[in-house]
N, C-alpha and C positions, 0 to 999 in steps of 0.2 A: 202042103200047108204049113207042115212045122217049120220047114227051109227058111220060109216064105215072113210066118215070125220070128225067128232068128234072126233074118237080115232086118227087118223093121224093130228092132231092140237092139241093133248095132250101126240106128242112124247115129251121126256125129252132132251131137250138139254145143250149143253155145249157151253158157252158163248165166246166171241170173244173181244181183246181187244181196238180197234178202231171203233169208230162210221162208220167210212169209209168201213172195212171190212164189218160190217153188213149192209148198207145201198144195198153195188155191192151185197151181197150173198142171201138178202131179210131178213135177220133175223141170229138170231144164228143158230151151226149147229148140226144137229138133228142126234140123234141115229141112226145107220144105214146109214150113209151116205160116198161117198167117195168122197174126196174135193181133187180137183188138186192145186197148186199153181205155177206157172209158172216164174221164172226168170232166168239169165243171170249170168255166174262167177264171184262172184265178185260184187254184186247189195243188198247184204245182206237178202237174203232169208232165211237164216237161222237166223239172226239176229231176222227177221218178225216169224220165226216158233217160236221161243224160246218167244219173246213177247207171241203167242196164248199160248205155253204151262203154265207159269205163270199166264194168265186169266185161265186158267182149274183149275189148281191149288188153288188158291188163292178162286177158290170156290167149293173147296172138290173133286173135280176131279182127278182119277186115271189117272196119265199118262206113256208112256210107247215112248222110242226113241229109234229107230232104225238107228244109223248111220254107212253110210259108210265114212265118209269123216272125221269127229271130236273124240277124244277120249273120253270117260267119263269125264274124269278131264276137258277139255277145254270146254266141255259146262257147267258141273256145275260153271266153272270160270266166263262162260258170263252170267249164271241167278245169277250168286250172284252179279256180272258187272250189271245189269238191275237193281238189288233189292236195292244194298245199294246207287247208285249213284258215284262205285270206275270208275276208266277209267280202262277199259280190259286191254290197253297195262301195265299198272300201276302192277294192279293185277297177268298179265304171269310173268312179271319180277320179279314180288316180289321187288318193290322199296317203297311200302306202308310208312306214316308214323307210328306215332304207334295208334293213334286215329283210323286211316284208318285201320289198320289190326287188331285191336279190333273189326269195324264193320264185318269186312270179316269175321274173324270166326265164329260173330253172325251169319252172313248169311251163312254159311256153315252149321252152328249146324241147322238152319231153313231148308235149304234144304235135310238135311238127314232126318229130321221128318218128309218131306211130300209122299206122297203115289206114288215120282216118280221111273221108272224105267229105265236104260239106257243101249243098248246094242251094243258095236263096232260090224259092220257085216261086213262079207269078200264078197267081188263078185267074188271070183273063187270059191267059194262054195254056198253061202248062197241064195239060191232060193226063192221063193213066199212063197212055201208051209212051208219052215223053218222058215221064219219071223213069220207065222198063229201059226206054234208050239211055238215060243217065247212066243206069244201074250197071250195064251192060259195060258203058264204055269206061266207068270209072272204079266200078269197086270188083267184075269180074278180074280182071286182070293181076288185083291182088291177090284172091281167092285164091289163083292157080299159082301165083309165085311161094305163097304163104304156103297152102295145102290145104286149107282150114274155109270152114263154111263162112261166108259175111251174113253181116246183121245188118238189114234195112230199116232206119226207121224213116215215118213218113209224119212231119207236122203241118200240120191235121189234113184227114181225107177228107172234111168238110168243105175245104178250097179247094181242093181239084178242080180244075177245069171240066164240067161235063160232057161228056160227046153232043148231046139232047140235051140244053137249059132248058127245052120245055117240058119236059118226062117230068112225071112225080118223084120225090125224092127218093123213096125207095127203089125204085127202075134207077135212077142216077149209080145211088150207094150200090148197089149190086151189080151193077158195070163197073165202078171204080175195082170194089174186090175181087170180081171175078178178074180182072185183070190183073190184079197184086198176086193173089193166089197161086195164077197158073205161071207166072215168073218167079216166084218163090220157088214151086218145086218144075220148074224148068231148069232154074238156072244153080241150084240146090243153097239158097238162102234163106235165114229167118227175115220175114217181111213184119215188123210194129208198126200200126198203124194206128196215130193218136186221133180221139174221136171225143169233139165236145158237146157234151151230151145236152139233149134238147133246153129248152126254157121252162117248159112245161113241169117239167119234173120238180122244180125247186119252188111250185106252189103248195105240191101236196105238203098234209102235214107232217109226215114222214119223208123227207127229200129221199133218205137213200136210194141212188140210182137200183133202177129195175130195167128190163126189158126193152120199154117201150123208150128209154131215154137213149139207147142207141141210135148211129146214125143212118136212117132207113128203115129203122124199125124191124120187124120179122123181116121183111126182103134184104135187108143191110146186115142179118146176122147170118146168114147163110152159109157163107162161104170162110167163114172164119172157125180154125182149129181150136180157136180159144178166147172168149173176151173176160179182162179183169175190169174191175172199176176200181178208183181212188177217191177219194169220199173225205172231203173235211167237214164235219158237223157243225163244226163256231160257226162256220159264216153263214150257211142256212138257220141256226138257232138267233143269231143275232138281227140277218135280215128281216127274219119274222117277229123279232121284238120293237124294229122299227116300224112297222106297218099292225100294230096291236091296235086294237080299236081301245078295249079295255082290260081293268084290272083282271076280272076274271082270264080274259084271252093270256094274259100275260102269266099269270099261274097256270092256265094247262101247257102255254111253251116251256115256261121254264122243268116243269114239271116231266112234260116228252124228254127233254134233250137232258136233263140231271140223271134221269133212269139207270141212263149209258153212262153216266160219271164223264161228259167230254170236257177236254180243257182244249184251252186254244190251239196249243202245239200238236195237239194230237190227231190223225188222219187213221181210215180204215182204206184195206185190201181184200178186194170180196171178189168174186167170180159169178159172173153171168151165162157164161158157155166152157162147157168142158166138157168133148166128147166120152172120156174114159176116169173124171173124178166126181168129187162132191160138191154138187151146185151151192150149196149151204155153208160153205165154210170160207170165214172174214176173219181177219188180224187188226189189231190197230199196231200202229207203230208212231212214231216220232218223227217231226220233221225239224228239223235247224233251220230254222231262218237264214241264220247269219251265214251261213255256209248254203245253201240251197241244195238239204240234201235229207232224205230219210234214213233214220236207224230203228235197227231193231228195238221194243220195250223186253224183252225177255233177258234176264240177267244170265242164264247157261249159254247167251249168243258169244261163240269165240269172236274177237278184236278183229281178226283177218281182215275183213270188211266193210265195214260199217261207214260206209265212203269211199274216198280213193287215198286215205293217207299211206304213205309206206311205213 
């Protein structure tokens, strides 16, 4: 048995790039794991996935994207938006100056060199089991050249294709994951799995996601080593100011969401599953717009990080 934890404290993992992240998940995350991330449309979850893919990256890490929602070009556009410090909307437009589209190309030439993979997926077709054969043919191969575990991420499991469109969602969500899971530690990868969390949740009058805003609810959390949430408060406090009946309503929102001292730019990191940490514990951090990307609020946060600049 001590052997046995020895060798499970010298799985190899792949690094995270907020101190915040790691503090909710316990640590970086380990070969064979599947990690939920939980937010809202629109709260930049994928902003936060493409930050993680870049920390993989940046330390030799095979990565492989599974999107249903972004085309190859528009994320390569926000990692190289992260990396050089252009503004995305700058960059879609192509309004660069020339200095600025000097960098860009830098950054483009850089990200064709590194060991990522990107793949637009359909949800009238593309099922669990086809995302595993992606994974398989396109990002093991680096794995083995590299030596180093890959990082799957998957935008969003909500589009999967379902084996059974007629199953209740939970029976859905719980076939998608169990199938992410058991290729994750088959094929020894971090599997991300972004999950936008129900509708439901963003009536109550506390939005922070809980529980049940997962996808599948208890049968969809199952199978996951780990789920965080990402949480921007302005736009639930604000949503709910536009649907105020009255004055009084409008004093207890403003009242709820002033509590927390939120400002626009600011987003929380909370954890809803963690086998082996503390379910209670949330960060806020900062998000740049102009750059689509989160930093740390803590002033002792060493530079190293805090995006992809060099």
């Amino acid at each position: 048995m001590v052997e046995a934890f020895a060798d499970q404290r010298q799985k190899p993992v792949v690094p995270l790039p907020l101190p915040q992240l790691r503090e909710i998940i316990g640590g970086d995350m380990e070969a064979g794991m599947l990690i939920g991330m939980l937010s809202g449309s629109g709260e930049g979850k994928t902003s936060l996935a493409l930050q993680i893919v870049g920390q993989a990256l940046a330390s030799g890490h095979p990565v492989m994207i599974l999107s249903f929602d972004q085309s190859k070009q528009q994320i390569i556009d926000q990692i190289v938006s992260q990396r050089t410090g252009i503004e995305n909307t700058r960059i879609r437009a192509r309004t660069m100056m020339e200095k600025e589209l000097e960098r860009y190309l830098d950054g483009l030439s850089e990200v064709k060199a590194m060991p990522l993979r990107i793949r637009k997926c359909n949800g009238s077709y593309d099922t669990a089991g086809h995302l595993v054969g992606y994974v398989k043919r396109s990002l093991m191969p680096l794995c083995r050249r590299l030596g180093k575990p890959g990082l799957v991420i998957l935008d969003h499991s909500r589009k999967v294709c379902p084996r059974d469109p007629r199953a209740h969602e939970g029976r859905i969500a719980a076939d998608i994951n169990g199938v992410c899971k058991q290729a994750a530690e088959d094929m020894g990868v971090v599997w991300l799995n972004l999950m936008q969390r129900s509708t439901s949740g963003a009536k109550r009058p506390n939005p922070r996601p809980i529980d049940s805003d997962i996808f599948g609810g208890e049968q969809g959390r199952e199978d996951y080593d780990a789920i965080f949430y990402l949480y921007r408060a302005w736009k639930y406090w604000q949503n709910q100011l536009a649907t105020a009946g009255e004055d009084k309503d409008i004093d207890r929102i403003n009242a709820r969401f002033n509590r927390e001292k939120w400002t626009e730019d600011q987003a929380e990191i909370g954890v809803l599953k963690w086998r082996f940490g503390d379910p209670n514990k949330r960060f806020k951090v900062r998000f740049e717009a102009q750059f689509t990307r989160y930093v740390s609020m803590r002033e002792d946060t060493p530079p190293a990080f805090e995006g992809f600049l060099e």
